[in-house]
C-alpha positions as semicolon CSV with decimal commas, in nm:
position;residue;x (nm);y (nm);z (nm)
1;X;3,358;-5,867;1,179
2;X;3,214;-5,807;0,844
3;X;3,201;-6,073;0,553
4;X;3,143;-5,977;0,190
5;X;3,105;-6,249;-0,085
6;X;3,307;-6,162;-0,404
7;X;3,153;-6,351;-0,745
8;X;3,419;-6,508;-0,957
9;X;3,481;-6,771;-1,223
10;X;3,131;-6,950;-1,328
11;X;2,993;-6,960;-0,959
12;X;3,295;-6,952;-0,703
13;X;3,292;-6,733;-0,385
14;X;3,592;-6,509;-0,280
15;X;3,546;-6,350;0,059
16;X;3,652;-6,019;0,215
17;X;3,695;-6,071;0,621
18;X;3,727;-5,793;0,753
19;X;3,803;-5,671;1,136
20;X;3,591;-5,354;1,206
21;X;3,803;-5,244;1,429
22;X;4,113;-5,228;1,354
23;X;4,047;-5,234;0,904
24;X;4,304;-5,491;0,870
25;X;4,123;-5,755;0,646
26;X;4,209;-6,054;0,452
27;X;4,066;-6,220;0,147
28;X;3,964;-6,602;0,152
29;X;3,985;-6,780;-0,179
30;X;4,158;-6,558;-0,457
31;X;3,971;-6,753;-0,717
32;X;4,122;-6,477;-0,944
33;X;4,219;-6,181;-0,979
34;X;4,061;-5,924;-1,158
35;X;3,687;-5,960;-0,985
36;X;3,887;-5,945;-0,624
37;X;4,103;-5,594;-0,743
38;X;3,823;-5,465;-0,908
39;X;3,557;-5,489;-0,590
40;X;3,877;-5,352;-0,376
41;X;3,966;-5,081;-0,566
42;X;3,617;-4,987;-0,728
43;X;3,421;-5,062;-0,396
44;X;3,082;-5,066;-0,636
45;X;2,886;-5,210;-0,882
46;X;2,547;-5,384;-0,956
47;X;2,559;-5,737;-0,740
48;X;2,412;-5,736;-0,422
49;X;2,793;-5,829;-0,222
50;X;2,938;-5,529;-0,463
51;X;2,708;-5,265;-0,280
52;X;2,785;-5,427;0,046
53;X;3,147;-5,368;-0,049
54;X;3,142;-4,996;-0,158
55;X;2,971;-4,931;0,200
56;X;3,239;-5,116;0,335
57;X;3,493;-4,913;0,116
58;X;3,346;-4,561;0,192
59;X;3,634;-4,370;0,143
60;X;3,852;-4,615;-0,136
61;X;4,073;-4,890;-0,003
62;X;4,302;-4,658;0,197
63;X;4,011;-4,739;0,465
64;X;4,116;-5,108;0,472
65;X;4,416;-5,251;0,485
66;X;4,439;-5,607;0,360
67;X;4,730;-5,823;0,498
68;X;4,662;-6,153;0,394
69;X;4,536;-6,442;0,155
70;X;4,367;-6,737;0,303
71;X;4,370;-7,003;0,094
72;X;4,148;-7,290;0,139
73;X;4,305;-7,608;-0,081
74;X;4,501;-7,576;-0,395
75;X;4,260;-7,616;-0,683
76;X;4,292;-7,382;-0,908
77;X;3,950;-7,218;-0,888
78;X;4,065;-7,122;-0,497
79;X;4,386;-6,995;-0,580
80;X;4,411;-6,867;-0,915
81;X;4,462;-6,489;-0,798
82;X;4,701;-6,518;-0,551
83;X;5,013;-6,426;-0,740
84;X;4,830;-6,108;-0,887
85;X;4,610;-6,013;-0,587
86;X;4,919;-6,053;-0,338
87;X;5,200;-5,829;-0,582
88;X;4,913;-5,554;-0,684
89;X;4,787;-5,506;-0,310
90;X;5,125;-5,592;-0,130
91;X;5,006;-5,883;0,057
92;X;5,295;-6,013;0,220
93;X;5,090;-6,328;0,405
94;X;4,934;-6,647;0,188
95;X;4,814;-6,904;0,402
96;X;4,727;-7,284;0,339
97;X;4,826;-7,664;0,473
98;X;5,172;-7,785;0,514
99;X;5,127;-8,028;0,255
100;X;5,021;-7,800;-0,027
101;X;5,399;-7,639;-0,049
102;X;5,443;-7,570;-0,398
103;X;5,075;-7,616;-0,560
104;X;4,945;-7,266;-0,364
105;X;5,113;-6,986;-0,558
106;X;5,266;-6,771;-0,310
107;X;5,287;-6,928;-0,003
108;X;5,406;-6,831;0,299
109;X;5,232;-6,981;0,576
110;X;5,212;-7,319;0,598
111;X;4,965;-7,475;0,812
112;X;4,882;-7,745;1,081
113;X;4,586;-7,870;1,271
114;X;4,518;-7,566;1,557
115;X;4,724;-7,318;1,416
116;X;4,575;-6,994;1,482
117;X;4,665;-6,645;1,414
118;X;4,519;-6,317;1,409
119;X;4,359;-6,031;1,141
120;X;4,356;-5,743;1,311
121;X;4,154;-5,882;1,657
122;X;3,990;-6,108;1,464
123;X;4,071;-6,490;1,599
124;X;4,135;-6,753;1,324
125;X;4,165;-7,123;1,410
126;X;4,266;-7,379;1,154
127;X;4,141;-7,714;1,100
128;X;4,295;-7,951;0,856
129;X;3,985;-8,124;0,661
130;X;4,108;-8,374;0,413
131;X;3,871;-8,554;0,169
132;X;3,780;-8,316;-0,132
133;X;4,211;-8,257;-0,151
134;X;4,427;-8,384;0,130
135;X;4,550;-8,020;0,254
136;X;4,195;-7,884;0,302
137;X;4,194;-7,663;0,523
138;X;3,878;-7,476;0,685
139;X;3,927;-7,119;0,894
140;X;3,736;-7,024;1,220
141;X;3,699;-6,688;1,265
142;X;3,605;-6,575;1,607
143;X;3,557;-6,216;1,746
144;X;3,401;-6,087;2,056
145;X;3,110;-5,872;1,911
146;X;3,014;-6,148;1,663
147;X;2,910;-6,498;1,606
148;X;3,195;-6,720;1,468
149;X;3,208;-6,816;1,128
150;X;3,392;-7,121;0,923
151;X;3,546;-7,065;0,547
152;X;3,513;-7,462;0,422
153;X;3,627;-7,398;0,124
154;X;3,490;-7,701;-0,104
155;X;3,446;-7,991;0,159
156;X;3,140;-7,866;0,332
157;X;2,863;-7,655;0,093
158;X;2,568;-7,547;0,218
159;X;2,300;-7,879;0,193
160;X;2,635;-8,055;0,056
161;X;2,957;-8,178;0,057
162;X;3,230;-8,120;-0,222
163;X;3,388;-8,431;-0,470
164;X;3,646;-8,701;-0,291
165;X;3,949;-8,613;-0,555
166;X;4,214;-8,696;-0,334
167;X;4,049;-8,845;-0,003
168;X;3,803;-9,143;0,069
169;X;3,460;-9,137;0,238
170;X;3,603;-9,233;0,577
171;X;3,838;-8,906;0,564
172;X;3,556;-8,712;0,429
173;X;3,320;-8,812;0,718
174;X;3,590;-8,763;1,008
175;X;3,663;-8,394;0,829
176;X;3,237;-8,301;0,828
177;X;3,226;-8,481;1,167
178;X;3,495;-8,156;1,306
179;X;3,309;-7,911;1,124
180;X;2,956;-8,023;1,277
181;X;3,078;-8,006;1,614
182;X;3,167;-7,639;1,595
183;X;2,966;-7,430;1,819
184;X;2,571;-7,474;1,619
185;X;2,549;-7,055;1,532
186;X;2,925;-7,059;1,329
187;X;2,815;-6,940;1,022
188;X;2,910;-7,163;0,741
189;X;3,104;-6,971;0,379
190;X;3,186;-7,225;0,133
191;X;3,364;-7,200;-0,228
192;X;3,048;-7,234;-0,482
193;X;2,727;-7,151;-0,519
194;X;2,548;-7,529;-0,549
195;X;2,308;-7,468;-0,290
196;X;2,018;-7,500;-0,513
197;X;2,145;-7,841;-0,614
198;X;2,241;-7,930;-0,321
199;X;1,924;-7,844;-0,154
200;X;1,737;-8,036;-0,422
201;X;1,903;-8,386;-0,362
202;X;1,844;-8,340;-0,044
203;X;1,466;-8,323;-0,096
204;X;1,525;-8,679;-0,319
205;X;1,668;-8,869;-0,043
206;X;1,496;-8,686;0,299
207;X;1,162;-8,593;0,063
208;X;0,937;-8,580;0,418
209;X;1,204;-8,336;0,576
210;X;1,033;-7,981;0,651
211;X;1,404;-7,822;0,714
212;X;1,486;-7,898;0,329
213;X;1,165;-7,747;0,161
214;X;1,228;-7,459;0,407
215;X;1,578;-7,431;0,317
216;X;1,517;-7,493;-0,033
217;X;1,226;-7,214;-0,068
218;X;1,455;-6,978;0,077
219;X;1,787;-7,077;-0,150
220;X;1,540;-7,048;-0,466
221;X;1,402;-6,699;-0,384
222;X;1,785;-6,561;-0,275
223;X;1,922;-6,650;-0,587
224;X;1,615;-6,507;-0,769
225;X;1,743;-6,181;-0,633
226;X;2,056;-6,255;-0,737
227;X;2,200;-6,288;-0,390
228;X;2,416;-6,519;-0,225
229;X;2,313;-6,819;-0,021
230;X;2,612;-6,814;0,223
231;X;2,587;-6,784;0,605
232;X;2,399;-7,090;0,700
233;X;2,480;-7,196;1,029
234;X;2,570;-7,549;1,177
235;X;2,283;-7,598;1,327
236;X;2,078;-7,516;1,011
237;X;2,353;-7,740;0,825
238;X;2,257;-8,055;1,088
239;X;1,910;-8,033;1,030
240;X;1,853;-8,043;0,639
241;X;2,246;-8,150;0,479
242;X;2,217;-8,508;0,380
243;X;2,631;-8,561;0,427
244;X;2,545;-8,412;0,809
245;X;2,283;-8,711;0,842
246;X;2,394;-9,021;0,759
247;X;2,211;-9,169;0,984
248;X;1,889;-9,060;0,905
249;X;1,668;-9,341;0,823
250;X;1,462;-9,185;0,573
251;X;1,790;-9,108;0,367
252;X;1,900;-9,486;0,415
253;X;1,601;-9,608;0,329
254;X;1,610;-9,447;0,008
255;X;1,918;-9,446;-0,120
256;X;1,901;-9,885;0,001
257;X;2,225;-9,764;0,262
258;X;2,211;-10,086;0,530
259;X;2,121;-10,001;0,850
260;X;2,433;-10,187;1,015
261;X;2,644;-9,964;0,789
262;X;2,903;-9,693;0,922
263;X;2,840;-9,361;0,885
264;X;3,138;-9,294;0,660
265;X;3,036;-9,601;0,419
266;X;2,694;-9,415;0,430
267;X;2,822;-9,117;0,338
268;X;3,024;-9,302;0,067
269;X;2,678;-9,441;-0,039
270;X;2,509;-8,990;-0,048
271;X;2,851;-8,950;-0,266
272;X;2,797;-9,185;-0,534
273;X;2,416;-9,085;-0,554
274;X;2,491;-8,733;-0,541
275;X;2,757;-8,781;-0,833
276;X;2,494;-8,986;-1,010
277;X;2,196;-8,756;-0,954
278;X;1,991;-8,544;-1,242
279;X;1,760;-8,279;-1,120
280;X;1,420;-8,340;-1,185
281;X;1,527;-8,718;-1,211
């Protein structure tokens, strides 16, 4: 299995999964268009996932075939592309929940809770994870030679979690309570690059945690280099992301979350101080 972020829009992620084996690949996220065709059929460039890309693409795009679109929800920073990636590369397979008929442009799969299919021998396993839209869906990619990975889309980021638009805390926690039970070395691909941010709340409310500096120190110098932050697994995820730990008591204790409250009101609670929250504040 190989994974290659794709920069678009302001600081969105498109992904290239690919199956080694076989070349049949699909793209996650067609955020739009032109950065997506243009990595595909130029296979080079200056950003670190570019020259990942045109080592992937040695000989053009005749050396992978892509056969598919997963689409995470239908925002339109996830699925702008779709319509002009799927007719320019022939991509007759755009996946994404049963309930988002007719906001994903394109759509021809239309998902449930377990659904699985295949790219190339790659496994995928779906799980419907309401809260940032109600047909969030995230993919689990599974292969024999490689440890799984999860496309979340914009529910869980790395050190966060994404907005409750069309869901409620309780959905939200029951959707990051799935994704944290995945086997701990699933890598984690989300839709934005916040981890800074992220990483730096997380230091307000947990400021004693050594995971967060680590993971902080390590976001900081990746983007420095100009490099995505994507790939952090669940276990990493469990030990520093404050929306993994709402029980910590640290975090409770400073954000004034009662002890006898749930974890999804405390999540609630890391929602509205996350919304609220200024960096350097």
């Amino acid at each position: 299995m190989r994974i290659v972020p794709i920069p678009c829009l302001a600081d969105n992620y498109a992904y290239l999964l690919v199956c080694r084996e076989t070349k049949e690949a699909a793209i996650v996220d067609a955020s739009e268009a032109a950065p997506v065709l243009r990595a595909i059929d130029e296979g080079a460039g200056t950003h670190e996932s570019q020259r990942d890309l045109s080592a992937l693409l040695t000989h053009g795009r005749e050396d992978v075939r892509i056969v598919a679109i997963l689409s995470t929800h239908h925002h339109h920073d996830h699925v702008g592309g779709n319509e002009d990636v799927r007719s320019k590369l022939g991509i007759d397979r755009v996946y994404g929940h049963a309930t988002d008929r007719g906001r994903i442009p394109g759509q021809t799969q239309y998902l449930q809770e377990n659904d699985t299919f295949e790219i190339g021998r790659l496994h995928v396993r779906v799980l419907h994870i309401p809260g940032h839209t109600l047909g969030a869906v995230a993919y689990v990619v599974t292969s024999g030679s490689s440890d799984p990975v999860v496309f979340t889309g914009d529910t869980l980021f790395i050190g966060g979690c994404g907005r409750l638009f069309e869901g409620d805390p309780p959905m939200m926690f029951a959707s990051l309570s799935k994704l944290a039970a995945l086997d701990p070395r699933t890598k984690v691909y989300c839709g934005h690059e916040y981890t800074e941010s992220n990483l730096r709340f997380a230091a307000h409310v947990e400021p004693s945690s050594a995971a967060v500096a680590e993971a902080l120190a390590k976001a900081t110098e990746l983007r420095k280099e100009g490099r995505p932050t994507m790939g952090a697994t669940i276990a990493q995820e469990l030990a520093y992301n404050p929306f993994l730990r709402t029980s910590s008591s640290e975090i409770r204790t400073t954000l004034g979350i009662p002890e006898r409250a749930t974890g999804a009101e405390a999540l609630g609670a890391i929602r509205r101080a996350k919304d609220a929250f200024k960096i350097g504040a």
